[in-house]
C-alpha positions as CSV (number, residue, x, y, z in Angstrom):
1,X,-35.6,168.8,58.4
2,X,-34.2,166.6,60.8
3,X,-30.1,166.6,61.6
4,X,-28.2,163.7,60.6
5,X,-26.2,161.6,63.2
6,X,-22.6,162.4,63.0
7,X,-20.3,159.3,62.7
8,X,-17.1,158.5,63.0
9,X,-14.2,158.3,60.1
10,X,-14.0,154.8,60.4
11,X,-17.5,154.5,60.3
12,X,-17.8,156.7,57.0
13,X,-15.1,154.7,55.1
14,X,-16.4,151.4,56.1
15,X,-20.1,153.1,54.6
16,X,-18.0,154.0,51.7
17,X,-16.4,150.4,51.8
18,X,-18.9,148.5,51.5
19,X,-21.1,150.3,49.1
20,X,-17.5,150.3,46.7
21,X,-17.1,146.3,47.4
22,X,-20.3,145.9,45.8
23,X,-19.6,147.5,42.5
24,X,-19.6,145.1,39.9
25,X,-16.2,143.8,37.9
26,X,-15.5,146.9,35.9
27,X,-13.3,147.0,32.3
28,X,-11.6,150.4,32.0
29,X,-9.3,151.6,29.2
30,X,-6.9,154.4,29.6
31,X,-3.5,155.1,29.5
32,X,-0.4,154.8,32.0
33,X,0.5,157.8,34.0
34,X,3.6,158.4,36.6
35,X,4.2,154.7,36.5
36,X,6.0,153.3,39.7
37,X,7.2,149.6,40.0
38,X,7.7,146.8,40.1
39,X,8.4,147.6,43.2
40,X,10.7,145.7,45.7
41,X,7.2,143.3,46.4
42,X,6.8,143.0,42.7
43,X,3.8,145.4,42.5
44,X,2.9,148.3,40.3
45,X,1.1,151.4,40.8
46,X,0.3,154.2,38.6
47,X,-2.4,156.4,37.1
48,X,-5.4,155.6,34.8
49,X,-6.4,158.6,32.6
50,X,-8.2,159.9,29.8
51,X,-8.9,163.4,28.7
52,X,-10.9,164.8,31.5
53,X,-10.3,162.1,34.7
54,X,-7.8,160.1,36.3
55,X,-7.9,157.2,39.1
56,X,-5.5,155.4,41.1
57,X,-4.9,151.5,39.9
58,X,-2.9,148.6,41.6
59,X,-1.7,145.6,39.6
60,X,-0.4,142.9,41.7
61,X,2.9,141.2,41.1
62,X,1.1,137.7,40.0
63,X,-1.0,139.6,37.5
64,X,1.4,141.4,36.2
65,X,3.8,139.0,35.6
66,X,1.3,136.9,33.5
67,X,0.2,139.8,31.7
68,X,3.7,140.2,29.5
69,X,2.5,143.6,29.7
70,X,5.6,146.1,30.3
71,X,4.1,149.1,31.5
72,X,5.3,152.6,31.1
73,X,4.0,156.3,30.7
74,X,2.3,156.8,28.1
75,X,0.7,153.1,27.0
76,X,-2.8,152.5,26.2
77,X,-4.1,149.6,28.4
78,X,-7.1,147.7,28.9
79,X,-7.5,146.6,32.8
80,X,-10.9,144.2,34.2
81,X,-10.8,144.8,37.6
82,X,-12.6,146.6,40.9
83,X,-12.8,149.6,42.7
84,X,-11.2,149.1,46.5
85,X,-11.1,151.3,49.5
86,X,-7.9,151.1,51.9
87,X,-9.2,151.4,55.0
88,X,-6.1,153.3,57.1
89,X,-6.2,156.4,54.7
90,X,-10.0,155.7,52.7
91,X,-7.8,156.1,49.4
92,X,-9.9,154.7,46.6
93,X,-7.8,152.4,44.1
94,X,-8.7,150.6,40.7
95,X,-7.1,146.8,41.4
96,X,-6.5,145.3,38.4
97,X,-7.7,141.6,37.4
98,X,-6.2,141.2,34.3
99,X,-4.1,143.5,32.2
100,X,-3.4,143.7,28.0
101,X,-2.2,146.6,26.1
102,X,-4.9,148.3,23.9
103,X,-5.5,149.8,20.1
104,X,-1.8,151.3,19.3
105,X,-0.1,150.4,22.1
106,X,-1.3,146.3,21.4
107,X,0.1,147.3,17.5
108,X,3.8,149.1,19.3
109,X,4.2,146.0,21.1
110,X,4.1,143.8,18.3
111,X,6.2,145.7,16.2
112,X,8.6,145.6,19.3
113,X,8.3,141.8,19.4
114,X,8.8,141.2,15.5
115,X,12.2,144.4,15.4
116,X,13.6,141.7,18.5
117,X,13.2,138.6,16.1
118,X,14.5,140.3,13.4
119,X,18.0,141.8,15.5
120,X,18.1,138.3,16.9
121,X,18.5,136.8,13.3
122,X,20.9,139.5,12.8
123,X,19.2,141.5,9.8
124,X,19.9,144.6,12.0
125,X,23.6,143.8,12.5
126,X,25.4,147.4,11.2
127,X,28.2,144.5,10.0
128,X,25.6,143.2,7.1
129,X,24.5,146.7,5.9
130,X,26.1,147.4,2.5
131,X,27.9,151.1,1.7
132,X,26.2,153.3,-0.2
133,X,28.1,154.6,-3.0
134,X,29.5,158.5,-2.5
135,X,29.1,159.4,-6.0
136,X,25.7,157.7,-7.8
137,X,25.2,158.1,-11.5
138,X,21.7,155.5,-11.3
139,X,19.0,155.6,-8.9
140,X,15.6,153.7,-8.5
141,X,13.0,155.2,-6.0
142,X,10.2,153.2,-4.9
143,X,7.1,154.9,-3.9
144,X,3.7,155.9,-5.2
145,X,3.8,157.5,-8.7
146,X,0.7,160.0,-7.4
147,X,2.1,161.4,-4.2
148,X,4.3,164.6,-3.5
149,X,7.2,162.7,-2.3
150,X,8.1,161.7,-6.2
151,X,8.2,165.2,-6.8
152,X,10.2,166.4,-4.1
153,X,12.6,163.5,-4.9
154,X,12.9,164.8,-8.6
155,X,13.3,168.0,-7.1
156,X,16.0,167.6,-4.8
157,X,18.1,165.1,-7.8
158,X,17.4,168.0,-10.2
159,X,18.9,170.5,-7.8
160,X,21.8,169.1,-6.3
161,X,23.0,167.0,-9.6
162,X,20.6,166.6,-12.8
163,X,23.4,164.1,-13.7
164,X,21.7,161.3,-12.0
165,X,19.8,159.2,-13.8
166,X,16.5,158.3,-12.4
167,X,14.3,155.5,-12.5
168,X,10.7,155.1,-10.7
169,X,8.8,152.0,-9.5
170,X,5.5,152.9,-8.5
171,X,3.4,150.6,-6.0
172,X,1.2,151.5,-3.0
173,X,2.8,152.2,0.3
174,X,-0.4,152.2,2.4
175,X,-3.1,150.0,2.9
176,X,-4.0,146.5,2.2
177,X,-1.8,144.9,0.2
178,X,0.5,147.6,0.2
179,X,3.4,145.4,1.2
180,X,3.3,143.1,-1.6
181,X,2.8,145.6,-4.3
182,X,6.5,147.3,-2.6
183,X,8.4,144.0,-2.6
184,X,7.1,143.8,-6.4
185,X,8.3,147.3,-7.1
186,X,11.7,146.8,-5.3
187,X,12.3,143.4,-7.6
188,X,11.5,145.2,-10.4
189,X,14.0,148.1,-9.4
190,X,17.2,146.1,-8.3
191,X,16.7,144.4,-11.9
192,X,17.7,147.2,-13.2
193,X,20.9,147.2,-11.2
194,X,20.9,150.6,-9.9
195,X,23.2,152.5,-7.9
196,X,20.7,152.6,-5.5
197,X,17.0,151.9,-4.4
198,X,15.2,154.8,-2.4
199,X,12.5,153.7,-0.6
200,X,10.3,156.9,0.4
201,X,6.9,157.6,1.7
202,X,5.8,160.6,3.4
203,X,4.2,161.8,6.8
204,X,1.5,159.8,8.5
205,X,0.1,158.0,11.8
206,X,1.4,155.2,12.7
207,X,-1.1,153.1,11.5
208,X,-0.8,154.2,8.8
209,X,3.1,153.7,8.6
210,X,2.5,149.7,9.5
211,X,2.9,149.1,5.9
212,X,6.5,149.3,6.4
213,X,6.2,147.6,9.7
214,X,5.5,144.0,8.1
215,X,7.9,141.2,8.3
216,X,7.7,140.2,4.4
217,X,8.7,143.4,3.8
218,X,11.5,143.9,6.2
219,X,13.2,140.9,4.9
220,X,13.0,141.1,1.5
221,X,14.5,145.1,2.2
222,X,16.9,143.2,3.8
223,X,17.7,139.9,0.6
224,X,17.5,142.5,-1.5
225,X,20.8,142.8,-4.4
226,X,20.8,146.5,-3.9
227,X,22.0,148.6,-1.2
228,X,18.8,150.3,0.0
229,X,18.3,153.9,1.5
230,X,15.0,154.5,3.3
231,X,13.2,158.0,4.3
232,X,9.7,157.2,6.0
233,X,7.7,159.3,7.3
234,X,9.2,162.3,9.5
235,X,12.2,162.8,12.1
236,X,10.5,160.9,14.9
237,X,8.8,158.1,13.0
238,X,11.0,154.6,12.6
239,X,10.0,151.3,11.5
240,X,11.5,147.9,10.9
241,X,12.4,148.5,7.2
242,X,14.2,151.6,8.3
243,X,16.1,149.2,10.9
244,X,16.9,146.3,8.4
245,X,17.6,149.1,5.2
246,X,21.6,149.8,4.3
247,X,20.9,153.2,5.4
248,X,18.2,155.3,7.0
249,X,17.6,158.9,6.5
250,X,14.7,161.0,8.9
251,X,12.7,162.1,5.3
252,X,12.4,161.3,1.7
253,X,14.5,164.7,0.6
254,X,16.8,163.6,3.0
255,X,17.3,160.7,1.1
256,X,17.0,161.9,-2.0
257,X,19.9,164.2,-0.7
258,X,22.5,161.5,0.8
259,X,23.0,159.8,-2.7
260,X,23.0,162.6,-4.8
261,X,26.0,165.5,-3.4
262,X,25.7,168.6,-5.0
263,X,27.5,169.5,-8.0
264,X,29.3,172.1,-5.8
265,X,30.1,169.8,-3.4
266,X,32.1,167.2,-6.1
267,X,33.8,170.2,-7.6
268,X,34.8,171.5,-4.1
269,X,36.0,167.7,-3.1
270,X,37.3,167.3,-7.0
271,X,39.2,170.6,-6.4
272,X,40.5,169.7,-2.8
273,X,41.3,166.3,-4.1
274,X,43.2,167.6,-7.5
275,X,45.4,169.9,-4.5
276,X,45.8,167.1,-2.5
277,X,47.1,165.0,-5.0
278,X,49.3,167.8,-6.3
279,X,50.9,168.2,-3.1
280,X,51.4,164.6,-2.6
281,X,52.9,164.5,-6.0
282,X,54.9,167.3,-5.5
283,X,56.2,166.4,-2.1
284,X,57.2,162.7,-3.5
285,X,59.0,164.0,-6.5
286,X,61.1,166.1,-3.9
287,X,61.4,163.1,-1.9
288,X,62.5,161.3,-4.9
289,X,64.4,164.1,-6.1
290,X,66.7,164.0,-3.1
291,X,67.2,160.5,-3.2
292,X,68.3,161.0,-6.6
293,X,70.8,163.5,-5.3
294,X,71.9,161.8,-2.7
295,X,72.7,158.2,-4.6
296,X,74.4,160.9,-7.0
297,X,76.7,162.0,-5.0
298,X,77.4,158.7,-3.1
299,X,77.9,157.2,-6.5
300,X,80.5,160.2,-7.8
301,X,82.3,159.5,-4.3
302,X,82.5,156.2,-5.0
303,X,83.6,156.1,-8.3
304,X,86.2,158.9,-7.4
305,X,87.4,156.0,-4.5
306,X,87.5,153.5,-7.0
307,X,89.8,155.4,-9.9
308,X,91.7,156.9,-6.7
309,X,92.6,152.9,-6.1
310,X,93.5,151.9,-9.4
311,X,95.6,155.2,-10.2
312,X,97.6,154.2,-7.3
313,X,97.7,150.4,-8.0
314,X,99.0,151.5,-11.4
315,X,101.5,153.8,-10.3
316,X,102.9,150.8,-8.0
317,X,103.2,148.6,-11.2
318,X,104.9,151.4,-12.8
319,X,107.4,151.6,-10.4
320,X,108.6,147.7,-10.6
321,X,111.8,147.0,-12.6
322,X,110.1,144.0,-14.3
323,X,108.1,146.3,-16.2
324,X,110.6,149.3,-16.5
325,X,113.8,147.3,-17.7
326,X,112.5,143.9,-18.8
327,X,115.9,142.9,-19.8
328,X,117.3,144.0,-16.5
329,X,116.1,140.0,-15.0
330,X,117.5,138.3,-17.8
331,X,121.0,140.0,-17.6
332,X,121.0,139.5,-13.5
333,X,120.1,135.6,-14.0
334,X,122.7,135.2,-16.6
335,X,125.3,136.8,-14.1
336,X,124.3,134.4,-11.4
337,X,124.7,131.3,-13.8
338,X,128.1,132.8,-14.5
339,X,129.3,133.0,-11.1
340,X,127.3,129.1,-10.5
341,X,129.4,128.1,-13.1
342,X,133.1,129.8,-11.8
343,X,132.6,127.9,-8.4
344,X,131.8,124.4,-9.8
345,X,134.6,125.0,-12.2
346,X,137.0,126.1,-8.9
347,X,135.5,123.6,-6.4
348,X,135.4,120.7,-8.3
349,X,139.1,119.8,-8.0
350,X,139.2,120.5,-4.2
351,X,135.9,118.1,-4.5
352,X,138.0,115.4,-5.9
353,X,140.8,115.8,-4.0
354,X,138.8,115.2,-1.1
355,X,136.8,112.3,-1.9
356,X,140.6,110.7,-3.1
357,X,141.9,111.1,0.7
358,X,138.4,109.9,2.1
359,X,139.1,106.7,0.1
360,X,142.7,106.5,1.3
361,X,141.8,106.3,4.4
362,X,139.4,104.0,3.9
363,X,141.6,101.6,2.1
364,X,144.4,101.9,5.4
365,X,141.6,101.0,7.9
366,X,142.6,98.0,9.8
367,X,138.8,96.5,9.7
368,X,139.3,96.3,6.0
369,X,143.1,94.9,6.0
370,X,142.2,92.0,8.7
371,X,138.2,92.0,9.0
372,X,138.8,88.9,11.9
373,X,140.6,91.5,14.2
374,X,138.0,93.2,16.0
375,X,136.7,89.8,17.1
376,X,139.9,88.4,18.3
377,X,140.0,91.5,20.5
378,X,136.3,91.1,22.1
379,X,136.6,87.8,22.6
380,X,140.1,88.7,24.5
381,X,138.5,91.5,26.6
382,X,135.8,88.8,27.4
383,X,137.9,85.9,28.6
384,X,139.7,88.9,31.0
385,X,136.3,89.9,32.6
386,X,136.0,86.0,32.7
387,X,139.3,85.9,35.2
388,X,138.6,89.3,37.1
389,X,135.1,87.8,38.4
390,X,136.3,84.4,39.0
391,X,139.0,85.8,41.6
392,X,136.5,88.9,42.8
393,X,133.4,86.3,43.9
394,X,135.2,85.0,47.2
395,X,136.0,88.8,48.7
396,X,132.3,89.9,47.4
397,X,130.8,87.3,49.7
398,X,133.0,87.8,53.1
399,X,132.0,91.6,52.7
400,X,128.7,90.9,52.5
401,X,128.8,88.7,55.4
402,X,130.6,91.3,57.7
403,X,127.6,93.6,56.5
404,X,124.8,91.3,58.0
405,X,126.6,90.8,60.7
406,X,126.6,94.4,61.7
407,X,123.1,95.1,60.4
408,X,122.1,92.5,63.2
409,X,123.8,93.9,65.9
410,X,122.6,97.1,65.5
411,X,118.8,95.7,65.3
412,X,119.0,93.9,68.2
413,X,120.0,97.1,69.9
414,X,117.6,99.7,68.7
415,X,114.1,97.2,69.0
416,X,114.0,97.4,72.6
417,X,114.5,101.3,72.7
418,X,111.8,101.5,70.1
419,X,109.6,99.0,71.7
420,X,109.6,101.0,75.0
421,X,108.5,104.2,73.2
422,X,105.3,102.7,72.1
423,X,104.8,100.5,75.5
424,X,104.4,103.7,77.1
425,X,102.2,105.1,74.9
426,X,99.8,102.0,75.6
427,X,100.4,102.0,79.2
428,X,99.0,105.9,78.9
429,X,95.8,104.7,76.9
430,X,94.6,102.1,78.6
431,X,95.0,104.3,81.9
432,X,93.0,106.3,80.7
433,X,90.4,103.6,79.1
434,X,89.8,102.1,82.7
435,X,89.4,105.5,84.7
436,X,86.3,106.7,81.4
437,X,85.2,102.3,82.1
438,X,81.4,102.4,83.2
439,X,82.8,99.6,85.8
440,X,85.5,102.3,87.2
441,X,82.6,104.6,87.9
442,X,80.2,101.7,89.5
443,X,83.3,100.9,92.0
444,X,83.6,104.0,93.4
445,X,79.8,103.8,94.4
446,X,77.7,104.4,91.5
447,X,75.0,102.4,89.9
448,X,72.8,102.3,86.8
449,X,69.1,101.8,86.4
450,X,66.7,100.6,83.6
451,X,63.4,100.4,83.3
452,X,61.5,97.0,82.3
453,X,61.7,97.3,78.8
454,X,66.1,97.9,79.3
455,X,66.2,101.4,78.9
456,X,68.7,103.3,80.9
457,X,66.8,105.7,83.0
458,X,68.1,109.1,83.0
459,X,65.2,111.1,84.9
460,X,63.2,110.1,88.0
461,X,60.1,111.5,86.2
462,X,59.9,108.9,83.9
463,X,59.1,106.3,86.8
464,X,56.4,106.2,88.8
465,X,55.3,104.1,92.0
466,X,55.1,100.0,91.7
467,X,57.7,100.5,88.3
468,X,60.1,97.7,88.2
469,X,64.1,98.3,87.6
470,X,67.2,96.8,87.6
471,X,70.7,98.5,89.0
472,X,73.9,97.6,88.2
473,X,75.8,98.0,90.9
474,X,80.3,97.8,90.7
475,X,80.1,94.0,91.9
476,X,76.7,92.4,90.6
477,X,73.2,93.8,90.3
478,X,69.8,94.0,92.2
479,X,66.3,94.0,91.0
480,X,64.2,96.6,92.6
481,X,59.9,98.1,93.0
482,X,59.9,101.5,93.2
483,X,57.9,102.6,95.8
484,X,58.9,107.1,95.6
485,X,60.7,109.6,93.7
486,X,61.9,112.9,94.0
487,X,63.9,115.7,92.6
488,X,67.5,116.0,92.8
489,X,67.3,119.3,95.2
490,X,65.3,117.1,97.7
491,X,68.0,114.3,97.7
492,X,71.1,117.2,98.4
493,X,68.9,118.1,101.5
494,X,68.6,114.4,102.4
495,X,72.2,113.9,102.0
496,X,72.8,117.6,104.1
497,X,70.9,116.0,106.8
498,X,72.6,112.9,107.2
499,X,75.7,114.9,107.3
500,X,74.3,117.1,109.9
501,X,73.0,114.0,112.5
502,X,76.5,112.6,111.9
């Protein structure tokens, strides 16, 4: 037998290469396993598997995207697609062409997409779910009237109250036209107006728990004039009825269970409620109690105030003589009328005699003798006054001439004193006006210069060579070109060296 040729590594994969690039497109089911992406690129990678194998798969970002697919562990999916070998490490991968979710998985995904329609409507808002009553007397069950979940419900009622009524509505909760025969049987128990409707099935697949997955269903659970409590299935298993019902309990004795509380249970919350009442009672009657006590005694106090007030207003009125001697008023006012009457009986002749020498001495008045005499006396004081100013007019005037006279010497002697005072004050100012005059300080050898536009210059910096200026000078003016400047240190040494050649 003859050796074979050794090759190298990249030879072998690029065999193995080429021989996998011309497998035809291949259409695999299986289901997801350790699921990684999308990644940062957008891709996914993961695991293919079924009982006994397992292969690597790629689904690009492009195809994945227009898949709708979301992947996770777990899903059943159907991939078309090709085996590919990666050269750098010869790792075979499945890369996937085209990706949709397969047998349950394809049914989970559309009962996902119908339970987000429904919560977007908001027939899974908890606000909208009805409460359950704590205490039911009447309750409807719908379910199959063949099945062991009726008996367990009858059961559990029995048990934990046999009060209850109950009331059955048989229909089919599996197969085809299973959801119409329910929403049948749940009109037919909220006509009855029950407490409340159960709505139980037992254990299954989840095929063949779709029944309660339908939307006709869901909704009219949801319209429906009776709080509903579901129990599908087991623990684990939830549908969209369950999601739309008032309430949802994991099994159909658990149901059963939540509107029916044991008989122990109400006499244990009767018994705690009868105490709590009691104490409340008891503890408001004491409250009441002791506000009866204290508007009691805040009422005796007050009423003891009160007849404290009028025992001593009373003893006051006791104690004034109007009420003690009545007759003691009248006998004081008749004394003081007699003693009114004894001094207008001694007064009134001193009153008469008095009003006889006032009109005595009226009669002897000399106004009422001679009524003329009072005038011939003003007119006689009047022609007097006549003669004293007549004689005093002459003298007035020569002492008010004398007066002016002096009143003019003495003017013409104190103006020039005054006027000097104040000519000396001038004299002062206007010395001192002509040594701060701009003309003062130009005759003793200074000048001042503008610029072309008239402004007084103030700083050399502000001209520069071939500038036109005017000075004025003490006497007159010249117009000059300036032709250099420089800073005033530079014109002390010019002036230091003119000093020095002299």
């Amino acid at each position: 037998m003859a050796q074979a040729q050794p090759v190298s590594v990249s030879d072998a994969v690029g065999l193995a290469k080429a021989t996998v690039d011309n497998m035809p497109t291949l259409l695999v089911t299986g289901e997801v396993s350790g699921f990684r992406g999308p990644a940062r690129t957008g891709h996914c990678y993961f695991q293919l598997k079924d009982d006994s194998s397992a292969m690597d798969a790629i689904v690009w970002r492009g195809i994945y995207q227009a898949s709708g697919v979301q992947l996770r562990d777990g899903l059943q999916v159907l991939i078309a697609g090709h085996f590919q070998v990666y050269a750098p490490t010869g790792k075979l991968s499945f890369v996937a062409r085209s990706l949709e979710v397969s047998g349950e998985g394809l049914l989970r995904q559309q009962v996902a997409a119908l339970a987000r329609r429904l919560e977007a409507e908001g027939l899974m808002d908890p606000a909208r779910k009805r409460r359950i009553p704590a205490f039911c007397t009447r309750v409807a069950v719908v379910t199959s009237p063949t099945g062991s979940v009726i008996d367990d419900v009858k059961r559990t009622l029995a048990r934990r109250n046999p009060l209850v009524e109950l009331l059955v509505s048989g229909c089919a909760v599996q197969g085809e036209g299973a959801p119409a025969q329910i929403i049948h049987a749940l009109a037919r128990a909220a006509a009855v107006r029950p407490d409340a409707i159960l709505l139980v099935r037992g254990g299954g697949s989840f095929e063949d728990l779709m029944t309660f997955n339908d939307e006709s269903l869901a909704r009219a659970v949801a319209a429906c004039p009776v709080p509903v409590v579901t129990g599908i299935g087991h623990e684990p298993d939830t549908c969209i009825c369950d999601m739309v019902a008032d309430r949802r309990c994991s099994t159909p004795t658990a149901a059963a269970e939540s509107v029916a509380p044991a008989l122990d249970e109400i006499q244990r919350s009767y018994q705690d409620r009868r105490r709590r009442l009691a104490q409340s009672m008891g503890a408001m009657l004491a409250a009441q109690g002791q506000l009866l006590d204290t508007l009691d005694a805040r009422e005796r106090q007050a009423i003891r105030g009160r007849l404290s007030n009028l025992e001593l207003a009373v003893r006051a009125l006791e104690r004034r003589r109007c009420l003690s001697e009545p007759a003691a008023m009248l006998q004081d006012r008749a004394v003081q009328l007699e003693l009114t009457a004894q001094r207008l009986h001694e007064g009134a002749p001193r009153a008469l005699a008095a009003l006889s020498q006032q009109v005595e001495a009226l009669a002897a008045h000399r106004c009422l003798q001679d009524p003329m005499a009072p005038l011939k006396e003003r007119q006689e004081r009047v022609e007097h006054l006549s003669e004293r100013l007549v004689g005093a007019g002459p003298r007035a005037t020569a002492n008010l001439a004398r007066q002016l006279d002096a009143l003019g010497t003495r003017a013409h002697d104190v103006g020039p004193r005054i006027l000097r005072q104040h000519a000396a004050t001038l004299a002062q100012g206007a010395a001192q006006l002509d040594a701060l005059s701009p003309l003062k300080v130009l005759s003793r050898g200074y000048a001042i210069a503008r610029d072309a536009e008239g402004h007084v210059v103030t700083d050399a910096a502000g001209l520069g060579r071939g500038d036109e200026i005017s000075v004025l000078l003490g006497s007159g003016g010249v117009r000059a070109q300036v032709t250099d400047t420089f800073e005033t240190d530079d014109m002390t040494a010019l002036h230091a060296a003119k000093d020095g050649r002299q």
